[in-house]
N, C-alpha and C positions, 0 to 999 in steps of 0.2 A: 318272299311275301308271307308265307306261313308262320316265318319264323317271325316274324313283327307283331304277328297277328298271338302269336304263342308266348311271346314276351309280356303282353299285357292281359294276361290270365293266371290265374291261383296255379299252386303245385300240385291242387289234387286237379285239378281242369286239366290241366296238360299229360297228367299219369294219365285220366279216361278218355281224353284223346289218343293216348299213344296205345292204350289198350284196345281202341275202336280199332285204331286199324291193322294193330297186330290181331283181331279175331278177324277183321275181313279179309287181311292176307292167308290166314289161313284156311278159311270158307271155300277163297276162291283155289289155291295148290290141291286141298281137298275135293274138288267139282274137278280139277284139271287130272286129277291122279284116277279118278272114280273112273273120268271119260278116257280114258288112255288107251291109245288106237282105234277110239272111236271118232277122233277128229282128225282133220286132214293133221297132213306132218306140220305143213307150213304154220298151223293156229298152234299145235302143239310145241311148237318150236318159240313161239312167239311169249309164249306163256311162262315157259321152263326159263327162257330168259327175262321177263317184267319181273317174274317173281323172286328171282334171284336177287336182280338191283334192287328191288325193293325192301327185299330184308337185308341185303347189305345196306342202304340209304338209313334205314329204320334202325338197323346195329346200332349206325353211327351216331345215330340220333339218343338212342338211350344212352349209349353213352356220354356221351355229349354230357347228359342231364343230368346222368350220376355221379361227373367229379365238380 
C-alpha cells in the first residue's frame, strides 16, 4: 500500500519520507537503549526486535531506490 502511495510522489518526497523515518527509527532504538533495564525484558525484547526488522525493511527499501 505505501509503495503505491510512494510511487506517485517526486524523488525528493520519497528521500524525506524515507529520512522521516529513518530519524524516528532512530529516536525510538535511542529511547529503547537510554531505558535499558529499566523496562520489563518482555517490552525490551519487543523493541530489540521491531527495530531490527525495521531497519532491515528500510535497508531494503533504500536500496531498492538506489539502483
Amino acid at each position: 500500500m505505501l509503495s503505491i502511495f510512494i510511487n506517485t510522489l517526486s524523488k525528493e518526497v520519497e528521500k524525506m519520507i524515507l529520512i522521516l523515518f529513518a530519524i524516528i527509527h532512530i529516536v525510538i532504538g535511542c529511547a529503547f537503549i537510554y531505558t535499558h533495564g529499566k523496562l520489563p525484558k518482555a517490552i525490551s525484547t519487543f523493541a530489540f526486535v521491531f527495530l531490527t526488522m525495521s531497519c532491515l525493511y528500510w535497508g531494503a527499501v533504500l536500496i531498492n531506490f538506489a539502483s
